[in-house]
PATIKE-484758 format. One record per residue: x, y, z of N, C-alpha, C in turn. Coordinates in steps of 0.1 Angstrom, whole numbers, padded with zeros to 4 digits, always signed. Layout:
<recs>
XYZXYZXYZ/...
</recs>
This chain:
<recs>
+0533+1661+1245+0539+1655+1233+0544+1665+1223/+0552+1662+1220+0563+1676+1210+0560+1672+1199/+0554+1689+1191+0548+1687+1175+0556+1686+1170/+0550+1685+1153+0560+1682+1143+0570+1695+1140/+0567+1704+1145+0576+1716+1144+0584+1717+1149/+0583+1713+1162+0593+1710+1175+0602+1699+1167/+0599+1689+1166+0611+1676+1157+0617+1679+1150/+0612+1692+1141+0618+1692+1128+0629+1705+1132/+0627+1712+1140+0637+1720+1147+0646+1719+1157/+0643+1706+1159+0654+1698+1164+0665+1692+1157/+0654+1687+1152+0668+1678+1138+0674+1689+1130/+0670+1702+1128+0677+1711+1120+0687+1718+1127/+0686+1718+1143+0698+1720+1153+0708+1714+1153/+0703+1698+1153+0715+1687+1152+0723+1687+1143/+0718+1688+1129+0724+1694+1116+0734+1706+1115/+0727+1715+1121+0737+1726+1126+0750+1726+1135/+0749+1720+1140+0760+1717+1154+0770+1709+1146/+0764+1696+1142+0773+1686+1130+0778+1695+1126/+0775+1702+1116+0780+1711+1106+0792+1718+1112/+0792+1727+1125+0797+1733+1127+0807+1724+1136/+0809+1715+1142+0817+1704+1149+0823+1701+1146/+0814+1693+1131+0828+1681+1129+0825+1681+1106/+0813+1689+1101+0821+1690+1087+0828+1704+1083/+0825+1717+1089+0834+1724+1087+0848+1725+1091/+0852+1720+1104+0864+1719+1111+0874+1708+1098/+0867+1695+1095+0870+1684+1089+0875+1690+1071/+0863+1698+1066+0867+1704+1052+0880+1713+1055/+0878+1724+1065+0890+1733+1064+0903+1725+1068/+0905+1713+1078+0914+1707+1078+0918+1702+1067/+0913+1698+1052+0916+1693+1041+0923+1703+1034/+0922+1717+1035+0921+1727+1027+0934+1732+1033/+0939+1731+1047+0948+1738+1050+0961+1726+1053/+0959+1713+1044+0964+1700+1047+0971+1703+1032/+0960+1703+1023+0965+1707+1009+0975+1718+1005/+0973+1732+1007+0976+1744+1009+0992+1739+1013/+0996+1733+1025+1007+1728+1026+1012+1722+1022/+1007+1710+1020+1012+1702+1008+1021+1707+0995/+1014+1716+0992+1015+1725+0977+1023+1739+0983/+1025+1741+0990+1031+1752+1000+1050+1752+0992/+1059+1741+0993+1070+1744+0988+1073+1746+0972/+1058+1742+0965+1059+1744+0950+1053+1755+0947/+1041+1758+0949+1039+1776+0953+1048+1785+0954/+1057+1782+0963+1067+1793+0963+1074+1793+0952/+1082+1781+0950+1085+1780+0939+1084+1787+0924/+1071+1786+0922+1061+1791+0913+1061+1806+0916/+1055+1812+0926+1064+1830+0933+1073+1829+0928/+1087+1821+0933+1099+1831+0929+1103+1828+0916/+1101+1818+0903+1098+1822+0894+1092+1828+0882/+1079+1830+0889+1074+1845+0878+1080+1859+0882/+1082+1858+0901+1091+1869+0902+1105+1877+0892/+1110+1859+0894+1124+1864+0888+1120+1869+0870/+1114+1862+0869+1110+1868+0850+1106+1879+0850/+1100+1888+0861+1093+1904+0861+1100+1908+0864/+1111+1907+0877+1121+1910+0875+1133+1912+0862/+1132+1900+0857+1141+1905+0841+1135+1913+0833/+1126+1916+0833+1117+1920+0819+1120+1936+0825/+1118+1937+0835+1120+1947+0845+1137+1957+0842/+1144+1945+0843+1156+1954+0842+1165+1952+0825/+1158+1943+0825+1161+1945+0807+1152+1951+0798/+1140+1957+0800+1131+1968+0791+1139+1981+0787/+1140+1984+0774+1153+1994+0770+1137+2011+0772/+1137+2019+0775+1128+2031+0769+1125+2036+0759/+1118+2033+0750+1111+2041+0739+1112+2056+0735/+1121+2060+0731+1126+2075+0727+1108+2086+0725/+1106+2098+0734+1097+2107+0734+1101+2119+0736/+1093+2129+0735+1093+2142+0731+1085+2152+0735/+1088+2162+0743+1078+2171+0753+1072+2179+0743/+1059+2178+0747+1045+2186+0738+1048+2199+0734/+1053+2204+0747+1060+2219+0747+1069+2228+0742/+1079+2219+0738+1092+2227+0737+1100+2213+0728/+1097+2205+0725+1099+2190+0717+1111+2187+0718/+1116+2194+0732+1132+2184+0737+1130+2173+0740/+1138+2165+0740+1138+2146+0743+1137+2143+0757/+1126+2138+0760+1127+2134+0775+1133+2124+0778/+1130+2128+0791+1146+2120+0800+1136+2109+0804/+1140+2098+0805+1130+2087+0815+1138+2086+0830/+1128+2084+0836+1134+2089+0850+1130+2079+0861/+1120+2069+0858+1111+2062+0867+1109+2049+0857/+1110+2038+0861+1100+2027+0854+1091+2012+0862/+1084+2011+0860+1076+2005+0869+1067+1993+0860/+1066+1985+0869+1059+1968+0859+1045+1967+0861/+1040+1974+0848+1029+1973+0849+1022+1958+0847/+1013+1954+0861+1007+1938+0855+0998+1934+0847/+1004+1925+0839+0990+1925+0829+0978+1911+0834/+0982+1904+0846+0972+1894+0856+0961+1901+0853/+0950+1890+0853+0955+1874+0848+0954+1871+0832/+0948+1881+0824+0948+1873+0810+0955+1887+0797/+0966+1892+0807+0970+1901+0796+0991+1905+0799/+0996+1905+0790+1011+1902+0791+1016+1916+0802/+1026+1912+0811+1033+1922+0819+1041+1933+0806/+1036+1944+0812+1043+1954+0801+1052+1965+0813/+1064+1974+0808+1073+1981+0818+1064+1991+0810/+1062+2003+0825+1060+2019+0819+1071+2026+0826/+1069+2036+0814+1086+2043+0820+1077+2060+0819/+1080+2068+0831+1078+2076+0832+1089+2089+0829/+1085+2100+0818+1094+2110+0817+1094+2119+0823/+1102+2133+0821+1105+2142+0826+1111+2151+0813/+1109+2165+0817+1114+2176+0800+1131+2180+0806/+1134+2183+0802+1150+2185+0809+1146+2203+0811/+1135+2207+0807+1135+2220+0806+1124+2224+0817/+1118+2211+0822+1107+2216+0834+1095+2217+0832/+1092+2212+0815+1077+2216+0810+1073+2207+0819/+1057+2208+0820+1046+2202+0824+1035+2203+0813/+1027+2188+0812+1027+2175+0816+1041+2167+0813/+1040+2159+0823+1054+2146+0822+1042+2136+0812/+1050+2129+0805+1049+2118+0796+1049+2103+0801/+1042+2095+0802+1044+2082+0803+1040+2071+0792/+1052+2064+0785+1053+2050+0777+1054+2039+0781/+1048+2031+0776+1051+2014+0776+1063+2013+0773/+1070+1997+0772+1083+1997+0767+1080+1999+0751/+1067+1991+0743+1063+1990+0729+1063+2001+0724/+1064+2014+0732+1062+2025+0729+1044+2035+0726/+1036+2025+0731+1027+2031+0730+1024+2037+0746/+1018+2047+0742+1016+2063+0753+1006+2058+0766/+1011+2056+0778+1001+2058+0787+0990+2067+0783/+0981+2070+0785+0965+2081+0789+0958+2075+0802/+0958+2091+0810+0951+2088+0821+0939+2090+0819/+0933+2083+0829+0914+2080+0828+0912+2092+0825/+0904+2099+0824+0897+2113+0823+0892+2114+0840/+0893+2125+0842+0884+2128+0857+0870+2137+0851/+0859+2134+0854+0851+2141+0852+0841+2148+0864/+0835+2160+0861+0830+2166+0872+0819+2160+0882/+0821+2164+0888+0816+2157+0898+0798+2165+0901/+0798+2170+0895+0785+2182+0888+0778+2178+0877/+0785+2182+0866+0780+2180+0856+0788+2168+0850/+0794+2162+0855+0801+2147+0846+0809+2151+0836/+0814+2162+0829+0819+2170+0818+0834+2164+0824/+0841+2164+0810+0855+2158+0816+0862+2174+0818/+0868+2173+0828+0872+2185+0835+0886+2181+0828/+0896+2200+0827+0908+2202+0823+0918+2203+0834/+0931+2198+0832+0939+2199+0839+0955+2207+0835/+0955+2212+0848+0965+2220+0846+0976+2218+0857/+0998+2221+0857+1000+2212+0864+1011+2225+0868/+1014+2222+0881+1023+2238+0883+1036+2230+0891/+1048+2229+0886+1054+2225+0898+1069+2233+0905/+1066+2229+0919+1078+2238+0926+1089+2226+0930/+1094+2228+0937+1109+2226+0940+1105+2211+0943/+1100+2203+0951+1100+2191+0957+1078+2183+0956/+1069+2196+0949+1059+2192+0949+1054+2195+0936/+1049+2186+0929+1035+2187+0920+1019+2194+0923/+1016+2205+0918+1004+2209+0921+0997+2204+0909/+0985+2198+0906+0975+2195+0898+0962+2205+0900/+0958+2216+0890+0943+2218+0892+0935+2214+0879/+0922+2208+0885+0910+2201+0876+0900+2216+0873/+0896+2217+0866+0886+2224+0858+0875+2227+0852/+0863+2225+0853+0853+2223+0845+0854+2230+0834/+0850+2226+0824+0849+2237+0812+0836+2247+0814/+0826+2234+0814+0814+2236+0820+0804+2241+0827/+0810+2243+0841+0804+2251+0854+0818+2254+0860/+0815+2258+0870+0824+2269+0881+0829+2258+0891/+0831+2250+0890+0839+2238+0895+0852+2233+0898/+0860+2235+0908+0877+2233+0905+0877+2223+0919/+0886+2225+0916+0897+2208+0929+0914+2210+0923/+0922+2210+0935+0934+2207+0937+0941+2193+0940/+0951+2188+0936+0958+2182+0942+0969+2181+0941/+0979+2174+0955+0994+2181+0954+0999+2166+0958/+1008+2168+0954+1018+2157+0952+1033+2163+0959/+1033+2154+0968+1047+2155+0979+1059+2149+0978/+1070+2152+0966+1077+2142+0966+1086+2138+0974/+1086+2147+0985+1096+2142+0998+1086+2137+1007/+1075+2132+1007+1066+2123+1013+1072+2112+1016/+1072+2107+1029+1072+2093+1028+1064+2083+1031/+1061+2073+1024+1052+2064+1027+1048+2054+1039/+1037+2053+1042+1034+2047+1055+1037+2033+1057/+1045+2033+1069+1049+2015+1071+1033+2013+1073/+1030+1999+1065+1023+1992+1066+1014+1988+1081/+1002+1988+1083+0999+1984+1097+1001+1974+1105/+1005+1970+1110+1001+1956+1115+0991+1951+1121/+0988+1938+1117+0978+1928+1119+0984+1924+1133/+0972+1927+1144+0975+1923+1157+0968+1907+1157/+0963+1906+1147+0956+1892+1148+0964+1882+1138/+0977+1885+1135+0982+1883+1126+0987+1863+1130/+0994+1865+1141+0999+1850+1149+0983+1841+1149/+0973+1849+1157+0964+1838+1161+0955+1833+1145/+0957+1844+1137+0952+1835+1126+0957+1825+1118/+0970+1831+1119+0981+1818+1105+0977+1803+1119/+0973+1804+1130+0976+1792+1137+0963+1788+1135/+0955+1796+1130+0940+1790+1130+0937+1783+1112/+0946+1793+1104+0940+1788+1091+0956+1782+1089/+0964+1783+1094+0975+1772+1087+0984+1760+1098/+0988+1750+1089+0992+1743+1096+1007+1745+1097/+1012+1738+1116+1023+1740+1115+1034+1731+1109/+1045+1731+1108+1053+1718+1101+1052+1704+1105/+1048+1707+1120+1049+1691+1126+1033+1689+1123/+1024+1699+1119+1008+1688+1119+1014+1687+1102/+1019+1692+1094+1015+1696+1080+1023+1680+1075/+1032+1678+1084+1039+1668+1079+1032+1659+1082/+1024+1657+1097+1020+1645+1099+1004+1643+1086/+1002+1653+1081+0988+1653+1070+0998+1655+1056/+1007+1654+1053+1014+1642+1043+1013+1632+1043/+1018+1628+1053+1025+1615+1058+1011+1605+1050/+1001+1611+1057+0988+1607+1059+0980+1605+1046/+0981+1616+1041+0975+1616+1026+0979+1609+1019/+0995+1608+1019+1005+1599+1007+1001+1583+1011/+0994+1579+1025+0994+1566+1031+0981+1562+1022/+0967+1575+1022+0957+1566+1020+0957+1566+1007/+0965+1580+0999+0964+1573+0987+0971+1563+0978/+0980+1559+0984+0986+1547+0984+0977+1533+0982/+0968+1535+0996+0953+1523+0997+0948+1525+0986/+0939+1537+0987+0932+1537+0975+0936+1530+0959/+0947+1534+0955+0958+1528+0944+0956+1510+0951/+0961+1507+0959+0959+1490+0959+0948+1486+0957/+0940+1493+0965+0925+1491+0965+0919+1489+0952/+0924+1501+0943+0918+1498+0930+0923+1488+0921/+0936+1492+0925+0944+1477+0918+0940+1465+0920/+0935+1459+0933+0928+1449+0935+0914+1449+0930/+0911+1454+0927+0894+1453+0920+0896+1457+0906/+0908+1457+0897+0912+1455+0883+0915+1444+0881/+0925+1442+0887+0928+1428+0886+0925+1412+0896/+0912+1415+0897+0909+1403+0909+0911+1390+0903/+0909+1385+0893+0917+1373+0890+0931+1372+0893/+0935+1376+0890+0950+1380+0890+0959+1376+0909/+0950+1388+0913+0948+1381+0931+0945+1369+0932/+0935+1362+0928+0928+1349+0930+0940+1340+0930/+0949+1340+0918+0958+1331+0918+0971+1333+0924/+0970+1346+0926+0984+1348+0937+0982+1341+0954/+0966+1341+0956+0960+1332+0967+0961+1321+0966/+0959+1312+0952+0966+1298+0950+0977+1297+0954/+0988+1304+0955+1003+1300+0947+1009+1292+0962/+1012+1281+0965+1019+1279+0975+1028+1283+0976/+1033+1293+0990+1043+1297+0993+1052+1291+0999/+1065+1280+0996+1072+1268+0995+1083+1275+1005/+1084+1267+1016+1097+1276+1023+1111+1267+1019/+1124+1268+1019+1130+1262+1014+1132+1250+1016/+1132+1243+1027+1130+1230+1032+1120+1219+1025/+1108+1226+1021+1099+1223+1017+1101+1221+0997/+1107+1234+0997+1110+1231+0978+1120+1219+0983/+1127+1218+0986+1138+1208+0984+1131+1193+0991/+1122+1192+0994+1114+1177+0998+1108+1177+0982/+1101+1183+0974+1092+1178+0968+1101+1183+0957/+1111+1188+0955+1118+1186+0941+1125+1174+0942/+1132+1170+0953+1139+1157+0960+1131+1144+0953/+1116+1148+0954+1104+1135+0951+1103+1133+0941/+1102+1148+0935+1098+1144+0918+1107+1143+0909/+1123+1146+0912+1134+1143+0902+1133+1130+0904/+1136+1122+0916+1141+1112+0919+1135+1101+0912/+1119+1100+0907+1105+1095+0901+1112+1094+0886/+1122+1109+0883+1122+1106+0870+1139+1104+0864/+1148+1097+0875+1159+1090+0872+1171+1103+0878/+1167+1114+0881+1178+1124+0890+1175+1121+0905/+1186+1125+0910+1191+1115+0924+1199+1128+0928/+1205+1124+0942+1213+1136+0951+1214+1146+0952/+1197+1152+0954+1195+1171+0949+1206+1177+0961/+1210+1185+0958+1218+1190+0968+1219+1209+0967/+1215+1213+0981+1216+1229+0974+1225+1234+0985/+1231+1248+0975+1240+1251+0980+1232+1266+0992/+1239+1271+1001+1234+1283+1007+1232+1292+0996/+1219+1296+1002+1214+1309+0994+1219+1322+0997/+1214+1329+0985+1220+1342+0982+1208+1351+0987/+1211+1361+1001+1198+1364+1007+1200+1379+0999/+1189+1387+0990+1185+1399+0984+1173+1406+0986/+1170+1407+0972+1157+1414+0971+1147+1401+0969/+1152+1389+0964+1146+1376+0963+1154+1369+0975/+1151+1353+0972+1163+1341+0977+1166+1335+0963/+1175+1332+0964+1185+1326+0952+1192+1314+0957/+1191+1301+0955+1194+1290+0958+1200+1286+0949/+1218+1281+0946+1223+1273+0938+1223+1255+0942/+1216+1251+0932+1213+1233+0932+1225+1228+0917/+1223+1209+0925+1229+1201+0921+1226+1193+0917/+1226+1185+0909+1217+1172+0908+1226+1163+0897/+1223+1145+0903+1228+1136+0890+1221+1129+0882/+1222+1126+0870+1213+1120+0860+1214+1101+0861/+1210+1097+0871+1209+1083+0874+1207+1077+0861/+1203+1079+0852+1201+1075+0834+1214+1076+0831/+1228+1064+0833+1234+1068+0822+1234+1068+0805/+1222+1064+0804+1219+1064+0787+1210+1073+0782/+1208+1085+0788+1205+1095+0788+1212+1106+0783/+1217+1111+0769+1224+1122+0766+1223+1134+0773/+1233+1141+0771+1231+1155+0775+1221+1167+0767/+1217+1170+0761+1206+1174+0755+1194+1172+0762/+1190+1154+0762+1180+1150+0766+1180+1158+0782/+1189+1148+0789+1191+1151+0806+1185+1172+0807/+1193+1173+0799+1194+1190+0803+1177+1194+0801/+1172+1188+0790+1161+1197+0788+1152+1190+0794/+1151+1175+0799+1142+1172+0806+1142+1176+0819/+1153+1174+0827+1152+1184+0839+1143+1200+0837/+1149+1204+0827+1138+1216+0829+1129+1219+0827/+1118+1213+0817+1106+1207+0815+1102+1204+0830/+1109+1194+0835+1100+1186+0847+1103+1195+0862/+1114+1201+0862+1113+1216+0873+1101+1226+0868/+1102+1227+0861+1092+1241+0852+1077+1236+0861/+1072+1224+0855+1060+1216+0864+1058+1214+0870/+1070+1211+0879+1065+1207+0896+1069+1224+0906/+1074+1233+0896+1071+1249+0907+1058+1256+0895/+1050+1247+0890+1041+1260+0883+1035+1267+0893/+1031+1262+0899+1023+1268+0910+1029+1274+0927/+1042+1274+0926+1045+1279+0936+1054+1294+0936/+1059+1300+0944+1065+1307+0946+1085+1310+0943/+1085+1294+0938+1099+1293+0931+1102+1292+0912/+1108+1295+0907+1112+1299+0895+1126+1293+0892/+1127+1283+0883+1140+1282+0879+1143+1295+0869/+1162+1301+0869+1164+1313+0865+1168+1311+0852/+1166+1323+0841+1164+1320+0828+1182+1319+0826/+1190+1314+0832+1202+1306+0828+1201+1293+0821/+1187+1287+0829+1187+1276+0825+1195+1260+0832/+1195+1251+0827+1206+1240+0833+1216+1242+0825/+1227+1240+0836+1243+1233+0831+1245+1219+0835/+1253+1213+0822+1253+1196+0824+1270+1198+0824/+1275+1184+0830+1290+1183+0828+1292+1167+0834/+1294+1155+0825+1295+1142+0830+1283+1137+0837/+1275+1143+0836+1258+1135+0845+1254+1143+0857/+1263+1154+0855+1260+1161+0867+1254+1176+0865/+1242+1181+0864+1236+1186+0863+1235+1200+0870/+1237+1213+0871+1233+1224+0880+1223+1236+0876/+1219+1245+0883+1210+1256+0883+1207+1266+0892/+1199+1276+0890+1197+1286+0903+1183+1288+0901/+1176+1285+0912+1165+1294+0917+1164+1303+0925/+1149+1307+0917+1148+1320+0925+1139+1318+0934/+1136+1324+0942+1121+1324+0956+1115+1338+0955/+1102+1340+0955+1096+1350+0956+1086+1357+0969/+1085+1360+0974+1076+1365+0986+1069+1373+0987/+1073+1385+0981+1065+1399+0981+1053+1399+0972/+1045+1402+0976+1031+1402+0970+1029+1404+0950/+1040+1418+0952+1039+1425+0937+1043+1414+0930/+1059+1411+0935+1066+1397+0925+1056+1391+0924/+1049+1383+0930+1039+1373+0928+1027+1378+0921/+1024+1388+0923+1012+1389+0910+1020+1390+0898/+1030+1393+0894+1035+1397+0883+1041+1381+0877/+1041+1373+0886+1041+1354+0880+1032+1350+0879/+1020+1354+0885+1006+1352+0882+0999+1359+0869/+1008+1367+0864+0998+1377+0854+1012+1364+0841/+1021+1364+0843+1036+1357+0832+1026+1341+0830/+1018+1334+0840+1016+1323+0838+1003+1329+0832/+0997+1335+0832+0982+1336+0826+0986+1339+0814/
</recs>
């Protein structure tokens, strides 16, 4: 019989496996569903803070300075963006040069306040070491100095150096396939997301307004055959006769133009007109048809109008929420 240790390291295996199966596979799928999603506004967002460091970049004017040495006007020769990510503003530094060759070179912000490099300190006694700068035809020499102990270091600066192409990532293909989606899944996890949050949105809509549904479940949905039997019944009860409709108008609704005669001829036109719509208004409260706010036209006893038919769900809550 297997102890309680044994069980419990079982179930913490199964846990594990889960884990690694089907919720980490399932979270990174959300993450790299998103990621894409937000993938053409991202860039977006790149290429314009780009393009603004860019401007700032080539419209920063240089800050007028002056060599320590010999106080001729330096030349600015270099400028570069420095970042101020994430909670300080992009500033240009512009690097100088003496027209006469002194050393140190100079570096300004655009605002004109002075670069300062870190201090280097000894690597001995921690003492900030002095620097001194020698230069030949195509190289910068730098030597460091203790003041303190018997401590030096060089370093040289190559300006015909050129810089190293970047390495390549030989794992570069099998990763983007592992952490990113390609167009045809990325689309199909749109498609997908926009579907459920769609539900969700009904979903909740339905449970805000569940009255509202209740009566859209009442509403008899009257096909046209059908409105025209029981408008046929109940005009006829109240002295209009020969309903007649004309072919509908097939849209985003149905639109049916009707006819009708006022068998009362002692019935004015005022009366006829407004009784008819009173007694239409009551006999569609509850269905899916609407006389249209034109209203009735009368002319000699002869009566006309247009309705509307509704079908789609939304129209129909939105007559269900007009009659509440």
């Amino acid at each position: 019989m297997p102890s309680l240790k044994d069980k419990n390291s079982g179930k913490a295996k199964i846990k594990r496996e889960f884990s690694i199966k089907v919720v980490i596979p399932t979270i990174l799928h959300f993450v790299k569903g998103e990621r894409y999603r937000k993938k053409a506004e991202t860039i977006r967002d790149w290429m314009r803070r780009d393009q603004t460091k860019d401007d700032l970049l080539t419209s920063a004017i240089p800050p007028k300075a002056e060599c320590l040495i010999c106080r001729s006007d330096l030349i600015p020769n270099f400028r570069n963006l420095h970042d101020g990510w994430p909670d300080k503003e992009d500033r240009i530094l512009f690097m100088y040069d003496c027209p006469n060759g002194c050393l140190p070179r100079r570096a300004f912000f655009d605002n004109g306040e002075e670069w300062k490099p870190k201090p280097v300190l000894c690597p001995k006694c921690k003492t900030e070491m002095n620097r001194s700068h020698k230069k030949e035809t195509n190289k910068i020499t730098t030597t460091y100095a203790c003041p303190e102990c018997d401590y030096k270091e060089k370093d040289s600066l190559d300006l015909n150096r050129k810089s190293k192409l970047e390495k390549v990532d030989p794992n570069f293909e099998s990763d983007r396939k592992k952490y990113c989606l390609s167009d045809e899944e990325g689309g199909k996890y749109v498609s997908w997301i926009t579907n459920f949050r769609e539900l969700m949105k009904r979903i909740k809509d339905r449970e805000e307004n569940k009255e509202a549904y209740k009566t859209v479940a009442k509403i008899k949905k009257l096909k046209i055959n059908d409105l025209e039997k029981l408008l046929a019944s109940q005009l006829k009860k109240n002295g209009y006769i020969k309903l007649k409709f004309n072919d509908p108008e097939i849209a985003k609704d149905v639109i049916v133009s009707f006819s009708v005669r006022d068998e009362k001829t002692e019935r004015e036109e005022y009366d006829s007109r407004n009784q008819l719509r009173r007694l239409i208004k009551k006999t569609l409260e509850n269905t899916n048809w609407r006389l249209m706010s034109e209203g009735i036209n009368y002319r000699l006893g002869i009566l006309t109008g247009r309705l509307r038919g509704y079908e789609r769900e939304e129209d129909l809550l939105k007559l269900s929420k007009i009659s509440t």
